[in-house]
C-alpha positions as CSV (number, residue, x, y, z in Angstrom):
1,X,-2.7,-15.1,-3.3
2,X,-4.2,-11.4,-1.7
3,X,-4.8,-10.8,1.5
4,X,-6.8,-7.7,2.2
5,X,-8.2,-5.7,5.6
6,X,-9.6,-2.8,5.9
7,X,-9.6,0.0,8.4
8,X,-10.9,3.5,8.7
9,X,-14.2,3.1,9.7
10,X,-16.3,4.6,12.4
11,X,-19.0,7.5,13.3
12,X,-19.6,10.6,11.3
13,X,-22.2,12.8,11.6
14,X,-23.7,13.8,8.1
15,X,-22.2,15.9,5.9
16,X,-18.6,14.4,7.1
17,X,-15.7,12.6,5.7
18,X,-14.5,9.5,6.1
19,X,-11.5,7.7,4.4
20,X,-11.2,4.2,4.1
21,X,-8.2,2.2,3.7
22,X,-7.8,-1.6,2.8
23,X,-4.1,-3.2,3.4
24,X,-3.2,-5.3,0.4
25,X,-0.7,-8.0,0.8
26,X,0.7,-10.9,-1.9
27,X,1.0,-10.9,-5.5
28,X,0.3,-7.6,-6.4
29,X,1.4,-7.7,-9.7
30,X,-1.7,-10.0,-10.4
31,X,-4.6,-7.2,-9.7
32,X,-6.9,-7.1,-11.9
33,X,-9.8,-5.1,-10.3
34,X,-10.1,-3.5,-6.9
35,X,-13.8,-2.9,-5.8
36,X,-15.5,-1.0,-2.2
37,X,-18.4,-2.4,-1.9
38,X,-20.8,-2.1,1.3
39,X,-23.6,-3.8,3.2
40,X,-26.8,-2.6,5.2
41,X,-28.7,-4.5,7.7
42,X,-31.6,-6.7,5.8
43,X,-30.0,-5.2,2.5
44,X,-28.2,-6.6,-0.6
45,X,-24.3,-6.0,-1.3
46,X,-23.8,-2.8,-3.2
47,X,-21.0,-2.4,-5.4
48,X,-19.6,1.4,-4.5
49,X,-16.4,1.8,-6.5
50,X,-14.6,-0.2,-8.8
51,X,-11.2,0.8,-10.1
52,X,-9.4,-1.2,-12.7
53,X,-5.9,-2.1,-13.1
54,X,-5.3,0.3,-15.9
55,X,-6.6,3.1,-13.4
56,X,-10.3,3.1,-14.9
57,X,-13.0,4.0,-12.0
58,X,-16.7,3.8,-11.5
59,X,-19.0,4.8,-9.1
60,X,-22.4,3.9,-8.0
61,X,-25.1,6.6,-8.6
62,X,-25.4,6.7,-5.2
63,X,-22.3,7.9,-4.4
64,X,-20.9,10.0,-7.7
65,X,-19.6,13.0,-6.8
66,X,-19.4,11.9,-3.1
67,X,-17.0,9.0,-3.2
68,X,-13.3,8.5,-4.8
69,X,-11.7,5.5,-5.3
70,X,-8.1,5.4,-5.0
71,X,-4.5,3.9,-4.6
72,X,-1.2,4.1,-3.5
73,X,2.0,4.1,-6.0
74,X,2.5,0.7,-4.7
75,X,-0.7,-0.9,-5.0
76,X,-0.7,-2.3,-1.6
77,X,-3.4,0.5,-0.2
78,X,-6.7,0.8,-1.7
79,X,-8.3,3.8,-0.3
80,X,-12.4,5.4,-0.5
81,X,-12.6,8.7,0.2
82,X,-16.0,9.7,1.3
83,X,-17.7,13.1,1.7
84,X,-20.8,14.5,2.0
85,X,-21.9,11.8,3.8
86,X,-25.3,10.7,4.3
87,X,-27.2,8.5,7.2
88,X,-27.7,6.2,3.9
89,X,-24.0,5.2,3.5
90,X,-24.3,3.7,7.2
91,X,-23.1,-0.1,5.7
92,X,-20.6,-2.5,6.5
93,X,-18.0,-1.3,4.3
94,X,-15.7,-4.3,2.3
95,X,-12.9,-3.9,0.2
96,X,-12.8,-6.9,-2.6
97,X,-9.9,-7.4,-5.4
98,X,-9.8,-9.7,-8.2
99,X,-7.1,-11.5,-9.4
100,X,-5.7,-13.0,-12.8
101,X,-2.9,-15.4,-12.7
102,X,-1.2,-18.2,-15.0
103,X,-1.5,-21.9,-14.4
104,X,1.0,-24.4,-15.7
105,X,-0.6,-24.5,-18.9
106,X,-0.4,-20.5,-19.2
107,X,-3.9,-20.0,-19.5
108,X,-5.7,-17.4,-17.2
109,X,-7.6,-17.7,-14.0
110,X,-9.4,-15.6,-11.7
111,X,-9.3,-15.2,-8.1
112,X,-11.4,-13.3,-5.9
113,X,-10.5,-11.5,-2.3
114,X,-12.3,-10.2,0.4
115,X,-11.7,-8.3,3.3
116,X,-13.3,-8.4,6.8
117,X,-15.3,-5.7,7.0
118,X,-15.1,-2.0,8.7
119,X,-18.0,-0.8,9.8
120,X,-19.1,2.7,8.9
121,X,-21.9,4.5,10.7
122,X,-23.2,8.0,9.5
123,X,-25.7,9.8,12.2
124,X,-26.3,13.0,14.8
């Protein structure tokens, strides 16, 4: 069981920086993958960042070079770092983790987390 909420958002003008930060709380030893991922009005989901549990990161295209995915020493902060930003980031920004526990029968299963939503806005 994760709970997850984000904060950080707000307005930038373009060419600012923004960092994001999503509160993890529950079993944090079950992470298996942390993910940003962001929203635009009339648009699909967008997967920005992923970062795995072994520390492996991706970015979108998009974002490379722009955006870093990141985390505190105790795995209860998942940060995105942007910069550079552009009116195109404006989104609904959501933080998402996956989880992999045990059941009784100590096979694997797989639980996904969102958070709320923080709202990031890039314009003059």
């Amino acid at each position: 069981q994760v709970q997850l909420a984000e904060s950080g958002g707000g307005l930038v003008q373009p060419g600012g920086s923004l960092r994001l930060s999503c509160g993890v709380a529950g079993d944090i030893a079950s992470i298996y993958f942390q993910s940003w991922y962001r929203q635009a009005p009339r648009k699909e989901r967008e997967l920005v960042a992923s970062i795995s549990s072994g520390g492996r990161t991706s970015y979108a295209d998009s974002v490379k070079g722009r955006f870093t995915i990141s985390r505190d020493s105790t795995w209860k902060t998942l940060y995105l770092q942007m910069n550079n930003l552009k009116p195109e980031d404006t989104a609904t920004y959501y933080c998402y983790t996956e989880t992999q526990v045990s059941d009784y029968h100590g096979d694997h299963e797989w639980y996904d987390y969102w958070g709320q939503g923080t709202q990031v806005t890039v314009s003059s």
